[in-house]
Phi, psi and omega in degrees: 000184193275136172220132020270195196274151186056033173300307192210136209283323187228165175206166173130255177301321188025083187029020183271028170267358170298123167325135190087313194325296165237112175298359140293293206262016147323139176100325210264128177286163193287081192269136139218151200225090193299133213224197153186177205258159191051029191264089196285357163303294201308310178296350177248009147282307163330308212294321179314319171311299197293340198257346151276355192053049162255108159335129151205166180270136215243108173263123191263114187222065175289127158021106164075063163225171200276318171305325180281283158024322147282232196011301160340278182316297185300322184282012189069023157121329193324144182252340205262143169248171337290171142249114191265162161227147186238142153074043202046014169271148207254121205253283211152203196242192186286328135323279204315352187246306196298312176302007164246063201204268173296347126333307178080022163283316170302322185285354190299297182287357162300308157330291168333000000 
């Protein structure tokens, strides 16, 4: 996560999500992950990204900050991180991914 806490606002992607920007990751969907530090949820949703090698964006959204807030908002009321969303569709919190994980729901939309 961002250390010290609010260092940083988004981390992952750093704006290389514009069309063109990298033409490896054109095609590719959009991932962001609402996160906070000492969050061991947050962390085993990051790591499932990293163990497939999918790019995403990491939104640093602690308690009273404008990213939980967005989160919230975007997630229907959910309070709690993470929250992933992939291409903006809103998947759930970190049960809800492994279990479309382990389903044999997730590589589809990874796909896409």
């Amino acid at each position: 996560m961002c250390s010290p806490p609010g260092a940083c606002r988004t981390r992952g992607w750093n704006g290389l999500d514009a069309p063109g920007a990298r033409p490896d990751l054109d095609g590719m969907p959009k991932i962001e992950i609402y996160v906070q530090d000492f969050c061991p949820y947050c962390a085993r949703a990051v790591a499932l990204f990293q163990k497939k090698g999918i790019p995403f964006e990491e939104k640093y959204a602690p308690h009273g900050s404008a990213n939980r807030a967005e989160a919230v908002e975007r997630s229907g009321g959910r309070t709690t991180v993470p929250q992933v969303f992939i291409d903006g569709r809103h998947i759930g919190g970190s049960d809800d991914l492994l279990a479309l994980d382990r389903a044999g729901k997730l590589d589809p939309l990874l796909a896409a």
